[in-house]
PAMI-893084 format. One record per residue: residue in one letter; x, y, z of N, C-alpha, C, CB in turn. Coordinates in steps of 0.1 Angstrom, whole numbers, plus 5000, padded with zeros to 4 digits. Each point is the difference from the previous one (the first is absolute). Glycine has a CB too. Layout:
% residues N
A_X_Y_Z_X_Y_Z_X_Y_Z_X_Y_Z
...
***
This chain:
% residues 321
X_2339_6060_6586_4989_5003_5009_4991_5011_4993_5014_4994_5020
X_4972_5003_4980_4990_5010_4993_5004_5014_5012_4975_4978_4987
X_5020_5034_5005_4999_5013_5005_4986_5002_5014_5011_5008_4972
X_4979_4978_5022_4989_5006_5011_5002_4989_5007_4981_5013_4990
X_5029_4976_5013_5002_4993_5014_5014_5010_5006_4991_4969_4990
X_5017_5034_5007_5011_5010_5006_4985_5010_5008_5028_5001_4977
X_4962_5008_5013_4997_5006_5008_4989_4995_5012_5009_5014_4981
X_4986_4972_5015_4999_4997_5015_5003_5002_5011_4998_4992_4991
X_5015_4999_5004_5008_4994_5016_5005_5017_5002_5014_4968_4996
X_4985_5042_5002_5008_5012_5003_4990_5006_5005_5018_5001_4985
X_4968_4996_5009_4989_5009_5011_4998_4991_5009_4986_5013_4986
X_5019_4977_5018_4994_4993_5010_4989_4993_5001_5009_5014_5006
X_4987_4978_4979_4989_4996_4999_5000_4983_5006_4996_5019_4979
X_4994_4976_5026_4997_4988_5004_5000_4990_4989_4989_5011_5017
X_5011_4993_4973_4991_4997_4988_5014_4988_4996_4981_5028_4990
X_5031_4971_5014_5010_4995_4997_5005_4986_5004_5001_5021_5000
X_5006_4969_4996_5003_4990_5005_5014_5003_5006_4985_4988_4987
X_5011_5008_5030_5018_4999_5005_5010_5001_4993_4995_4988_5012
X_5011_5000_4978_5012_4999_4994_5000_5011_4995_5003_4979_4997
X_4987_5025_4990_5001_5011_4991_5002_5013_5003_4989_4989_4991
X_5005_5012_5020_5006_5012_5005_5011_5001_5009_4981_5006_4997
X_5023_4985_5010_5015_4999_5005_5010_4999_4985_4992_4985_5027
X_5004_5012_4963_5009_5006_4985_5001_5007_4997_4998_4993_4993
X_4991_5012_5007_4999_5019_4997_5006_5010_5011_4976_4996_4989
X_5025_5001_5022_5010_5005_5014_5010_4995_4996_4986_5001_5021
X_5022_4984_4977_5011_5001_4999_5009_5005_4989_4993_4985_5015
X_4999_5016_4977_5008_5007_4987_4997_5017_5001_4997_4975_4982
X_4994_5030_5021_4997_5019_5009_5016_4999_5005_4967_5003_5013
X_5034_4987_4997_5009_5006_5011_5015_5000_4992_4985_4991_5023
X_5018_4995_4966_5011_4999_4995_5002_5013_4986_4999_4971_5009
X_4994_5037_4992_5002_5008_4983_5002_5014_5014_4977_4988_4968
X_5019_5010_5045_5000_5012_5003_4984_5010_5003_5024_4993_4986
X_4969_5002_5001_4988_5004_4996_4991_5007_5010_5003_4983_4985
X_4992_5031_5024_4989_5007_5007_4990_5008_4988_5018_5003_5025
X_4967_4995_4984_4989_5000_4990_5003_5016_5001_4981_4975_5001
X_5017_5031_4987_4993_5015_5000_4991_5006_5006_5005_4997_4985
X_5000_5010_5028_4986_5006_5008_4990_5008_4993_5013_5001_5019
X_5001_5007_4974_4992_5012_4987_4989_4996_4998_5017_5006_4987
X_4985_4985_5003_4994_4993_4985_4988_4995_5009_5024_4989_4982
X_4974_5001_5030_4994_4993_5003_4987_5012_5004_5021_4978_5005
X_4987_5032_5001_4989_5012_5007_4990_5004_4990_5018_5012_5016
X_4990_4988_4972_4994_5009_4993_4990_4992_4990_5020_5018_5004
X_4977_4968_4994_4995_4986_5000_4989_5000_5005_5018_4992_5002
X_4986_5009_5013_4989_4998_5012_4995_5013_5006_5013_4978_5008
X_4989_5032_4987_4996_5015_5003_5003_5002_5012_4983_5002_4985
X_5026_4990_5029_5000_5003_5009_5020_4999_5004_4967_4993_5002
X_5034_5012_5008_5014_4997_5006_5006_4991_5005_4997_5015_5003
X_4991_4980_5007_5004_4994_5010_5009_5006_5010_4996_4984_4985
X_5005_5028_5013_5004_5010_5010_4992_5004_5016_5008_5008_4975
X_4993_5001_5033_4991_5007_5009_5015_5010_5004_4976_4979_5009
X_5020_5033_4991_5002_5007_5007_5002_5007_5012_4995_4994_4985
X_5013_5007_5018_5002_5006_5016_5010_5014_5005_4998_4973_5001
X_4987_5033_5002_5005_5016_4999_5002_5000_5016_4985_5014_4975
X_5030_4987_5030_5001_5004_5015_5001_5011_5006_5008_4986_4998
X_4987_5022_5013_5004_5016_5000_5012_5002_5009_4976_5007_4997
X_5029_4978_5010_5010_5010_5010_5009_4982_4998_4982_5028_5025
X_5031_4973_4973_5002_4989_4996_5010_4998_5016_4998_5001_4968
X_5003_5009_5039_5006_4999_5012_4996_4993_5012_5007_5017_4991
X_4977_4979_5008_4994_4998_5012_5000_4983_5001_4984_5024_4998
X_5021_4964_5007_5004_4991_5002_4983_4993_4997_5027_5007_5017
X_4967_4996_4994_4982_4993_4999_4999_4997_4985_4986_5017_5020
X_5020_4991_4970_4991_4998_4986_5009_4986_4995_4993_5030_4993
X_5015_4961_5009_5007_4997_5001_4999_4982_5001_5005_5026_5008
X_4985_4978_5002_4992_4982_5001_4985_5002_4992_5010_4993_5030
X_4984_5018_4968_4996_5002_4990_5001_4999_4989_4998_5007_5011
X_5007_4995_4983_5009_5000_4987_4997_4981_4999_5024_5027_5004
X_4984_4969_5006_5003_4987_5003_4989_4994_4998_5017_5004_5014
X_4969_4995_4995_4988_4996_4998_4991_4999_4987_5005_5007_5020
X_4999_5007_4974_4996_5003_4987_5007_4991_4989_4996_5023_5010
X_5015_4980_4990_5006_4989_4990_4998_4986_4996_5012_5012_5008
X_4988_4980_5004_4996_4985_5010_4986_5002_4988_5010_4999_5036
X_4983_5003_4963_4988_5000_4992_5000_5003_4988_4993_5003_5015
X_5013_5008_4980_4998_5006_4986_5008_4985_4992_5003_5033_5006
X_5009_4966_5001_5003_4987_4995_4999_4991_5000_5007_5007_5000
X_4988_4985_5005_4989_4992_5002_4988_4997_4988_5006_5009_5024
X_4989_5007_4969_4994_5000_4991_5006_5004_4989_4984_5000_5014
X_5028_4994_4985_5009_5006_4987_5001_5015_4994_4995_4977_4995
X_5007_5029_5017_5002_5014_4996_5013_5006_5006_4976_5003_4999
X_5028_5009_4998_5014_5004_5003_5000_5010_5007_5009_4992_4982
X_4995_5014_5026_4999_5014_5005_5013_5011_4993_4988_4989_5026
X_5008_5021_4968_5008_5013_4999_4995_5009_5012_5004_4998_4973
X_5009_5006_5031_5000_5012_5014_5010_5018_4996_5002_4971_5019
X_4982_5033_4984_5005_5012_4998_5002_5012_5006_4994_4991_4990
X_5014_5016_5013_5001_5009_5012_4992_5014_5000_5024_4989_5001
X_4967_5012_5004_4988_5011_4996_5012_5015_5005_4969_4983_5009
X_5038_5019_5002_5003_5008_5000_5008_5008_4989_4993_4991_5019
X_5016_4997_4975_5010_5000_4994_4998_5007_4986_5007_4980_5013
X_4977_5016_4987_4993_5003_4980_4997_5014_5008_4983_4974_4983
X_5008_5030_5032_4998_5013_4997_5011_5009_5001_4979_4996_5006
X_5036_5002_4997_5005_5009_5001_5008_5002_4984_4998_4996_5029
X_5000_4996_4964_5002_5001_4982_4991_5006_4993_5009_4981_5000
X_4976_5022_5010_4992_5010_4989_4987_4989_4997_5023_5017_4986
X_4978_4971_5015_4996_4991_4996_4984_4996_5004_5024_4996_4999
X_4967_5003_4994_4993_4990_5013_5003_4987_5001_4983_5011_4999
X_5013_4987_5017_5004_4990_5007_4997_4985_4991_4995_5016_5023
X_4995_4981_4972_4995_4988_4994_5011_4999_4982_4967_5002_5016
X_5033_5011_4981_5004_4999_4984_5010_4988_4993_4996_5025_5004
X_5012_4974_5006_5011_4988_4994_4997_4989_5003_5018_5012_5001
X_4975_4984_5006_4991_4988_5001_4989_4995_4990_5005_5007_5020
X_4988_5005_4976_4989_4998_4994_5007_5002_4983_4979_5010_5024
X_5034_4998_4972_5010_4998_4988_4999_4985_5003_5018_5022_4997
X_4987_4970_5010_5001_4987_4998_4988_4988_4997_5019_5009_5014
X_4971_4996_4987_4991_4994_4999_4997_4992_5009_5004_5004_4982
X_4993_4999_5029_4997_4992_5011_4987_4991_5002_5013_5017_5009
X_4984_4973_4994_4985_4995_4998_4996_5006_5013_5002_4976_4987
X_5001_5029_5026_4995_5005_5008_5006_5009_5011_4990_4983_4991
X_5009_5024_5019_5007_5010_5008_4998_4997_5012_4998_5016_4987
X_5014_4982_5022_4994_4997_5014_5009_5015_5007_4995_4966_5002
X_5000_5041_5005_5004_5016_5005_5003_4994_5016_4981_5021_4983
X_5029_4980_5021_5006_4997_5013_5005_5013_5006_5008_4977_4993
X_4984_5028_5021_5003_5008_5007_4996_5016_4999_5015_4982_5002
X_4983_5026_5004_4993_5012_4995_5001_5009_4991_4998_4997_5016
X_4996_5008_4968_5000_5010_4995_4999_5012_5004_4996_4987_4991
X_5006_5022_5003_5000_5015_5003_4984_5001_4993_5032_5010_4998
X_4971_4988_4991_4986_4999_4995_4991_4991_4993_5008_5015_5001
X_4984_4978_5004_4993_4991_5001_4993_4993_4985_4999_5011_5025
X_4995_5005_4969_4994_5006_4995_5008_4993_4985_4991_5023_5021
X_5020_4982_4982_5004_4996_4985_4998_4984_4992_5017_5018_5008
X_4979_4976_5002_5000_4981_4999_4989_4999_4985_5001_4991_5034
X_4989_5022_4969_4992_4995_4995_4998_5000_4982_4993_5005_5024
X_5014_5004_4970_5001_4993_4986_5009_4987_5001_4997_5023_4988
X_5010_4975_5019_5009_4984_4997_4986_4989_5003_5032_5007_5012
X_4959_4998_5002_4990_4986_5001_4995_4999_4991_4995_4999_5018
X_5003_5014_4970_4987_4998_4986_5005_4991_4990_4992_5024_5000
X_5025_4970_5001_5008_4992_4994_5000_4989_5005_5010_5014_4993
X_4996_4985_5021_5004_4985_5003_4995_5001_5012_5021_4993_4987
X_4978_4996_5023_4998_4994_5010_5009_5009_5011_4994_4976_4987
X_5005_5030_5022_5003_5008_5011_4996_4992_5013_4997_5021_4986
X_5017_4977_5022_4995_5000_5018_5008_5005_5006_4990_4982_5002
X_5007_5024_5007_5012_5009_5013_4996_4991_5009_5001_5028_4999
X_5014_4969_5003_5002_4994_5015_5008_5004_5011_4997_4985_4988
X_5001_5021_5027_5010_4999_5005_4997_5015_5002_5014_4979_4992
X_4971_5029_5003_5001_5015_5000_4984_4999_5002_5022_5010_4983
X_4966_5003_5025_4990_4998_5000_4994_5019_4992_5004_4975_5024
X_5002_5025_4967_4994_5015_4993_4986_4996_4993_5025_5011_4992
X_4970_4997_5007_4992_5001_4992_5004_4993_4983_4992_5021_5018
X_5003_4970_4978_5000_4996_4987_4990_5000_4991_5014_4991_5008
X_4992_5011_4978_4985_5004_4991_4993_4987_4996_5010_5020_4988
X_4978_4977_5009_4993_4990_4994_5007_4987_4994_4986_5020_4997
X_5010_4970_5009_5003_4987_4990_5016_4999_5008_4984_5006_4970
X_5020_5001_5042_5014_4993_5007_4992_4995_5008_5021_5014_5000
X_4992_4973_5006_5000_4997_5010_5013_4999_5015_4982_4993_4981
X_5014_5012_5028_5008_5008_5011_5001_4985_5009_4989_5030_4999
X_5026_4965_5000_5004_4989_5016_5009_5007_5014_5004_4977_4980
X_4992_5023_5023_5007_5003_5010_5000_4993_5019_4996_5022_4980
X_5014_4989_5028_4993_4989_5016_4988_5013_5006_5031_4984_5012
X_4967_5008_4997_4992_5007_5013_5003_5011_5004_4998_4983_5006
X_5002_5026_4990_5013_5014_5005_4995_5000_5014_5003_5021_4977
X_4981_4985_5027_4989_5000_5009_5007_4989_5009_4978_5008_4984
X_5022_4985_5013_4999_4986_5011_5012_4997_5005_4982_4988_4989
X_5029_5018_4998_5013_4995_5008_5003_5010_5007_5008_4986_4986
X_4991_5025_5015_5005_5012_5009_4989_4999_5016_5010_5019_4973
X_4979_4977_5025_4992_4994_5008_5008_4994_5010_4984_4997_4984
X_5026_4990_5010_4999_4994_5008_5013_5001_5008_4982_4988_4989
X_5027_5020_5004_5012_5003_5008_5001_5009_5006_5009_4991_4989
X_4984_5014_5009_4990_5016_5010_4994_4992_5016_4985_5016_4970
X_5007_4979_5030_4997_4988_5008_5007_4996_5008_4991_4994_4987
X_5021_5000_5007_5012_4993_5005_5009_5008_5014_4999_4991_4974
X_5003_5027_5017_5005_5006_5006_4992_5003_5013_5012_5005_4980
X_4974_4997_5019_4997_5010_5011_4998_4986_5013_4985_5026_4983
X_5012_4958_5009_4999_4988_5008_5010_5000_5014_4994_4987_4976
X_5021_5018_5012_5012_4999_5008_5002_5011_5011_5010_4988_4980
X_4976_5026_5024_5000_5006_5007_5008_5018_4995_4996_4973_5014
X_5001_5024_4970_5005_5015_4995_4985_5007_5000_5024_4994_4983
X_4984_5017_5026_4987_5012_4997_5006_5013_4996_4984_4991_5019
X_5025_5009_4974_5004_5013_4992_5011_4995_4985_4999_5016_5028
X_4993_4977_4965_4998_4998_4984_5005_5004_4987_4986_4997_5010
X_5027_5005_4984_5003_5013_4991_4999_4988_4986_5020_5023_5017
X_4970_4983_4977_5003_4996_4980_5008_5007_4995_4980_4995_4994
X_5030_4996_4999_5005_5011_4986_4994_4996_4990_5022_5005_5005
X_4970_5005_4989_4990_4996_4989_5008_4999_4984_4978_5014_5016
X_5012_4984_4977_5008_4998_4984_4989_5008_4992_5012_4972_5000
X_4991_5023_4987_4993_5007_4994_4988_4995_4991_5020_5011_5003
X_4973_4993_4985_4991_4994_4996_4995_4989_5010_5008_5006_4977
X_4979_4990_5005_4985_4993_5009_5006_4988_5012_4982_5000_4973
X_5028_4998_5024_5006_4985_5011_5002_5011_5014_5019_4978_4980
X_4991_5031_5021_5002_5008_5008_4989_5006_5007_5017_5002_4988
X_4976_5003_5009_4986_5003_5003_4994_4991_5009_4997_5008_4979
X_5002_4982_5012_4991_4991_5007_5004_4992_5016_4993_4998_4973
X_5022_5002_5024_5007_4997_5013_5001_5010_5011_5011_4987_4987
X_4992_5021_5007_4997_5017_5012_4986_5000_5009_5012_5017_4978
X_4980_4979_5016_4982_5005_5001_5000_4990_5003_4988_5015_4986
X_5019_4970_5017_4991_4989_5011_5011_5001_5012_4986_4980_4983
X_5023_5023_5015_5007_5001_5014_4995_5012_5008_5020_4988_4990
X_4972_5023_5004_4995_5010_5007_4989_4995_5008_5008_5016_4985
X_4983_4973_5004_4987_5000_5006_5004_4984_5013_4981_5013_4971
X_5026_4982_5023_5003_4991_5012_5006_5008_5013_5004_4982_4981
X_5002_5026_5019_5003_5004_5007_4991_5009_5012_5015_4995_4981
X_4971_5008_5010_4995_5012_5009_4987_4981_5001_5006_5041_4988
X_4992_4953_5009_4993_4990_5008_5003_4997_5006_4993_4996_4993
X_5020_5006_5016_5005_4993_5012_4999_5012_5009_5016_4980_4990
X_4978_5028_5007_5004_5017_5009_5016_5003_4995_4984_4995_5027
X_5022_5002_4969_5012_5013_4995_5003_5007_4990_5007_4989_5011
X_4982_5013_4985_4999_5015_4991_5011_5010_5003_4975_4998_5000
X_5028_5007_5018_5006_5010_5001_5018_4990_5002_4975_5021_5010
X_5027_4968_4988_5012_4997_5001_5008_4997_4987_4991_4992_5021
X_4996_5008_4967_5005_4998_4982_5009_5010_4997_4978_4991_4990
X_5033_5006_5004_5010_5011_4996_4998_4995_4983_5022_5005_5025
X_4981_5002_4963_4999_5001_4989_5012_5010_4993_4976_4992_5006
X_5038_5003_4986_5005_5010_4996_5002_4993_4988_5008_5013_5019
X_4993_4992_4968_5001_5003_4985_5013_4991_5004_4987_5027_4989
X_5014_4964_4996_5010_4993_4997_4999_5000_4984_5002_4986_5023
X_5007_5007_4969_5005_4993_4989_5005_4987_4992_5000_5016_5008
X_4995_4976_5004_5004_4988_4996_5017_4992_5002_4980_5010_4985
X_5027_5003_5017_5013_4997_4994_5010_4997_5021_4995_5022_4966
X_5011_4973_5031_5008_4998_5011_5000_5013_5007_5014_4983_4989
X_4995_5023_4998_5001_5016_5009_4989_5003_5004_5014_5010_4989
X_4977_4991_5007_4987_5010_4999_4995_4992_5017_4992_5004_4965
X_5008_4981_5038_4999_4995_5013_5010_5007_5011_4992_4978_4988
X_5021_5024_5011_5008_5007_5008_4997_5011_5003_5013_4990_4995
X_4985_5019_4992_4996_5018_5003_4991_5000_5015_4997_5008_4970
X_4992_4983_5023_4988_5001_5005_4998_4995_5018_4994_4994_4971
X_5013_4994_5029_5001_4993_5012_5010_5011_5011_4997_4972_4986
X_5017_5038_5006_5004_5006_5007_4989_5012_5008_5020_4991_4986
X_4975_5014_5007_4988_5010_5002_4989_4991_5015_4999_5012_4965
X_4997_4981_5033_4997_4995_5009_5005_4993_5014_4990_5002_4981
X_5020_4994_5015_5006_4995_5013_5008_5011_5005_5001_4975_4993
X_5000_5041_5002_5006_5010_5005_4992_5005_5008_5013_5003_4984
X_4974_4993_5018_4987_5007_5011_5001_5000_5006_4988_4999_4998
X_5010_5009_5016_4997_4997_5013_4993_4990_4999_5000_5020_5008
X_4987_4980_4989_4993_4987_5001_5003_4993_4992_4984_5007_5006
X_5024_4985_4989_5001_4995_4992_4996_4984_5000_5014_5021_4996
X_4979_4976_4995_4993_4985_4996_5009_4989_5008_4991_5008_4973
X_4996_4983_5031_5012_4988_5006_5002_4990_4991_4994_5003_5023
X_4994_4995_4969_5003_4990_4982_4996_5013_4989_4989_4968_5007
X_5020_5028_4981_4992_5001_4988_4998_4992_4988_5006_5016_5008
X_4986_4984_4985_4994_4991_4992_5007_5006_4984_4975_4994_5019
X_5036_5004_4974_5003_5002_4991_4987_4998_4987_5025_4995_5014
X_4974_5012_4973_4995_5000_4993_5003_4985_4987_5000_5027_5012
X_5013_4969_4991_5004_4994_4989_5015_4989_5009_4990_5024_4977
X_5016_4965_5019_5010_4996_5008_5015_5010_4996_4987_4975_5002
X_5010_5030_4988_5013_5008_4996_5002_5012_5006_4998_4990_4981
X_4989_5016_5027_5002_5013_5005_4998_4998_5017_4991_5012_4976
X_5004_4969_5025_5006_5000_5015_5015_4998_5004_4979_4992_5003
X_5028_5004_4985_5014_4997_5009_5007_5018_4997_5006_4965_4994
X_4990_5045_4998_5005_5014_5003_4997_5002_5014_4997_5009_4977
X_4993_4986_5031_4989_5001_5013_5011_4997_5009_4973_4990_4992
X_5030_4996_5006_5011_4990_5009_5013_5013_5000_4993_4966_4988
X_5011_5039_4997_5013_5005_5002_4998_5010_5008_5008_4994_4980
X_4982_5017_5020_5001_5007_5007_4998_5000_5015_4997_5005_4979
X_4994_4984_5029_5006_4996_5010_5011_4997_5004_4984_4998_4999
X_5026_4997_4993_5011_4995_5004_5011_5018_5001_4993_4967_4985
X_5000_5037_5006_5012_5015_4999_5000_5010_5014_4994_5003_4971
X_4989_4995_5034_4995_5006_5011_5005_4990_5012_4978_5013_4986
X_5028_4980_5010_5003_4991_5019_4987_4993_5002_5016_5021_5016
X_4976_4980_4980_4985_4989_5006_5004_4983_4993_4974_5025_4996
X_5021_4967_5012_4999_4986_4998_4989_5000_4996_5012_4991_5014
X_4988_4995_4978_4985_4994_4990_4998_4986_5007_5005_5011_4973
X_4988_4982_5033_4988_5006_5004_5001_5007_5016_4988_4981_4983
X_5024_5022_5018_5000_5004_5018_4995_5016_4999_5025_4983_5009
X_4977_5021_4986_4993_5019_5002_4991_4999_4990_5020_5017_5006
X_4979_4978_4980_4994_5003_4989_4994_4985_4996_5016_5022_4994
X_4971_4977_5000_4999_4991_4994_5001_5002_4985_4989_4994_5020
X_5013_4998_4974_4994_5008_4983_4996_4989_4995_5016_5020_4993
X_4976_4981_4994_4993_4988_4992_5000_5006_4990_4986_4988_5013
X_5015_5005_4971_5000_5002_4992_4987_4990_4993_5026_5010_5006
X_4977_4993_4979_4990_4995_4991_5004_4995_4987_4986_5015_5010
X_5008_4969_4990_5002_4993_4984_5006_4992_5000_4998_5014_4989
X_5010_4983_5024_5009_4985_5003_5011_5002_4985_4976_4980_5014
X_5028_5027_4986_5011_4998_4988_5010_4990_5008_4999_5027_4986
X_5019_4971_5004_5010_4993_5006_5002_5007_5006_5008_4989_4990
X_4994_5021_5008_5008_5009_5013_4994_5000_5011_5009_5015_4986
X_4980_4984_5017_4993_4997_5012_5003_4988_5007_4983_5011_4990
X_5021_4983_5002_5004_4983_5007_5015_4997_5002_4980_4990_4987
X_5030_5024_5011_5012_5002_5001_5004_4996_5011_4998_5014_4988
X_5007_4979_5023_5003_4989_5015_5005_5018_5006_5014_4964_4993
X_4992_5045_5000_5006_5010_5006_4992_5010_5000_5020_4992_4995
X_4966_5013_5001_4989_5006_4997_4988_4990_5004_5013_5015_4982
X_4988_4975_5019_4983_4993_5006_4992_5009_5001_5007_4984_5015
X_4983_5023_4976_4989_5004_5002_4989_4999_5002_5011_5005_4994
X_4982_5000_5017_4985_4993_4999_4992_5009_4987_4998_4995_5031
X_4996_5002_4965_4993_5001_4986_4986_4995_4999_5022_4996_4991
X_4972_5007_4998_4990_4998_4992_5004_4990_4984_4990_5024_5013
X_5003_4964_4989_5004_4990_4988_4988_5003_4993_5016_4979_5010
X_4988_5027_4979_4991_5008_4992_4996_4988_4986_5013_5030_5009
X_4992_4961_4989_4998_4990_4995_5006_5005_4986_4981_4990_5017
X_5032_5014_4982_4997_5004_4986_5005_4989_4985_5004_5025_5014
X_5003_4966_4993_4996_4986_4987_4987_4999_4996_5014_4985_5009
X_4975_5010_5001_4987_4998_4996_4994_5011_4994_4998_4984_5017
X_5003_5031_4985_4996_5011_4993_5007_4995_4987_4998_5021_5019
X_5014_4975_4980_5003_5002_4983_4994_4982_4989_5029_5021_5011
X_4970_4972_5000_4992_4988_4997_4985_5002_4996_5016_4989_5015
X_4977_5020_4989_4988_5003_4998_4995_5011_4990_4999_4990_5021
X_5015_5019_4980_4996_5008_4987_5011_4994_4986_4993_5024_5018
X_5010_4964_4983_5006_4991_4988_4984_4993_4997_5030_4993_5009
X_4961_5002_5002_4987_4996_4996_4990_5005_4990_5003_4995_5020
X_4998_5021_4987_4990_5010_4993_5004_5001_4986_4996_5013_5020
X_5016_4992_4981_5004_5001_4987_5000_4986_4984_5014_5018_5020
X_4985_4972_4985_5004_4989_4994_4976_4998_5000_5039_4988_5013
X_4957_5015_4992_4985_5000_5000_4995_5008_4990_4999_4997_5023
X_5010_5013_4983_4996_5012_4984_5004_4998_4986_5002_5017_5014
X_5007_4974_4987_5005_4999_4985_4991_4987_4994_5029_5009_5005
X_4969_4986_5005_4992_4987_5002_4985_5005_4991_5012_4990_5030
X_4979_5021_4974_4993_5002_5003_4998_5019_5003_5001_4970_5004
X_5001_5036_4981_5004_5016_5005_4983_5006_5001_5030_5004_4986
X_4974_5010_5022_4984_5009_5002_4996_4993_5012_4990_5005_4974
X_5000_5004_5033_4997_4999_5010_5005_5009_5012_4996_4981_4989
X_4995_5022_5020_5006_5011_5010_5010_4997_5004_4983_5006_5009
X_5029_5002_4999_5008_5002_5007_4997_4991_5014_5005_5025_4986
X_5000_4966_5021_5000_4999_5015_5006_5003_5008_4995_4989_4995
X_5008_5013_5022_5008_4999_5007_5003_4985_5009_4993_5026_4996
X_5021_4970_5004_5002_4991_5008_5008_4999_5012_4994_4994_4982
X_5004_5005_5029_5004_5005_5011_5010_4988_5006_4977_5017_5004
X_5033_4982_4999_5007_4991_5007_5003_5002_5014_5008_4996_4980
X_4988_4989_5024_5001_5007_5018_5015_4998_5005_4975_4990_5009
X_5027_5021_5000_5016_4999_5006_5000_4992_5012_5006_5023_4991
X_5003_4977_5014_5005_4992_5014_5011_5009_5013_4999_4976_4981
X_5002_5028_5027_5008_5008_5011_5007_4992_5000_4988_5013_5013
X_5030_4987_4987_5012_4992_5002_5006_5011_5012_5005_4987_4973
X_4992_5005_5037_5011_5005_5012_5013_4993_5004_4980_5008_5009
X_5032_5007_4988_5010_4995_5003_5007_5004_5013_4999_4998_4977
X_5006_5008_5020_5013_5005_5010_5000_5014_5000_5014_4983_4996
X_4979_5026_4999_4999_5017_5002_4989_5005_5008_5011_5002_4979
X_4982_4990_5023_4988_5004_5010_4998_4994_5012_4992_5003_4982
X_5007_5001_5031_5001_4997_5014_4986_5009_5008_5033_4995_4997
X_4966_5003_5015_4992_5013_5004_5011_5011_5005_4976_4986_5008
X_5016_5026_4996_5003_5008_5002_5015_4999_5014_4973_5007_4985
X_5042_4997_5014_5011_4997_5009_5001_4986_4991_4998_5014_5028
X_4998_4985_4963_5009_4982_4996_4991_4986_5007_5029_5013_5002
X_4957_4990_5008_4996_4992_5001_4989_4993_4994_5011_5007_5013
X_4984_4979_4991_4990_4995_4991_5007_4993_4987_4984_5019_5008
***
């Protein structure tokens, strides 16, 4: 067999006749024989790689993301490496560096930075998109994400539908946090209950939902739903009703956000926000695969719409409705 029909059938060329290349596969597979990614990269000046810098590998949502993302990259014959952002900063590292050692053809940033800011010599190299985070990004990214606005909208909605008029957020942090905090306020005060919005500082973290939910459900007044920040910091929410003696939805309602599994747990049924996060990682597999396609040009934003999943943690106020 000549050296430039092997390297056909091994790039995948059309250019081949059936048999010949079922020869060239069946004798690859009998010697054993896998092509050199090295050699080939360094050929084709590219990896066939993409990058994937995560910041919190604990949060389940990133998860069907990841998933969505993948479904595509491969699809267009690319591979994902996954990197743990916290993991590089707590080595001294920056976050992108061992990715970009590897030669990545491109970077997809999943979930919020500390600093945003740094992206931007890596975009002067390769193709950049954040998905799944709404910071500020430098020139020439592009940002996927859901509806933060619309989904806290609408489970905000939901609650006061079911006759809540005293409302507690546990908020989160960064541009996503933000932005969920500040529509459940403003939804809130368009229905007239401005003076029934409670707001206390969270973390994202289970615990950080318990601390938080204890503080509030220890009030005199205390909230008849709350709207968790994230689904991981509503079931700290759930635990801490359960420690305080209150029933879910009979004293307390609670809702969470992002339809993770655990939300769909038969023993946790949470009502939620389906934040869509396959299609966030499906659409920033698009962007990215456009830019390599086709690099330069402004930065976009792409907004995915969410959906309210009501389960079993929300009732009206005494458990009715």
């Amino acid at each position: 067999m000549s050296k430039s029909l092997v390297s056909l059938v091994l790039r995948g060329s059309d250019q081949v006749r059936p048999e010949r290349r079922e020869a060239v596969l069946r004798a690859a597979r009998e010697l054993g024989y896998r092509p050199n990614a090295a050699a080939r990269s360094l050929s084709e000046r590219r990896t066939r790689t993409v990058g994937v810098l995560l910041n919190d590998l604990r949060n389940p949502w990133f998860v069907d993301l990841l998933d969505g993302l993948n479904s595509l990259l491969h699809a267009g014959g690319l591979r994902m490496l996954l990197s743990d952002a916290r993991l590089n900063r707590r080595t001294g590292q920056d976050p992108a560096d061992p990715l970009l050692d590897l030669r990545v053809d491109g970077l997809v940033v999943v979930g919020t930075l500390p600093d945003p800011a740094a992206l931007e010599p890596v975009a002067e190299r390769i193709p950049v998109v954040l998905a799944g985070a709404r910071e500020e990004v430098p020139p020439g990214v592009d940002v996927v994400a859901g509806d933060d606005e619309h989904g806290v909208r609408l489970v905000t909605e939901h609650l006061i539908g079911l006759g809540h008029r005293r409302v507690a957020h546990i908020a989160g942090y960064g541009a996503v946090g933000e932005l969920r905090r500040r529509s459940f306020e403003e939804t809130m005060r368009g229905h007239g209950l401005a003076g029934g919005a409670l707001v206390t500082p969270g973390d994202m973290t289970e615990e950080g939902g318990y601390r938080a939910a204890v503080r509030l459900l220890s009030r005199a007044d205390r909230p008849t739903a709350i709207l968790a920040v994230n689904d991981i910091a509503c079931v700290g929410a759930l635990s801490a009703a359960g420690e305080l003696g209150l029933d879910v939805p009979g004293d307390v309602s609670v809702a969470g956000y992002d339809n993770t599994s655990l939300s769909r747990l038969r023993h946790l049924w949470l009502t939620t926000v389906d934040n869509a996060s396959h299609e966030v990682g499906r659409r920033a597999a698009r962007c990215l695969l456009d830019r390599l396609e086709s690099p330069g040009g402004p930065g976009s934003l792409h907004l995915v719409r969410p959906a309210l999943q009501i389960r079993g943690t929300t009732a009206g106020p005494g458990g009715t409705g």
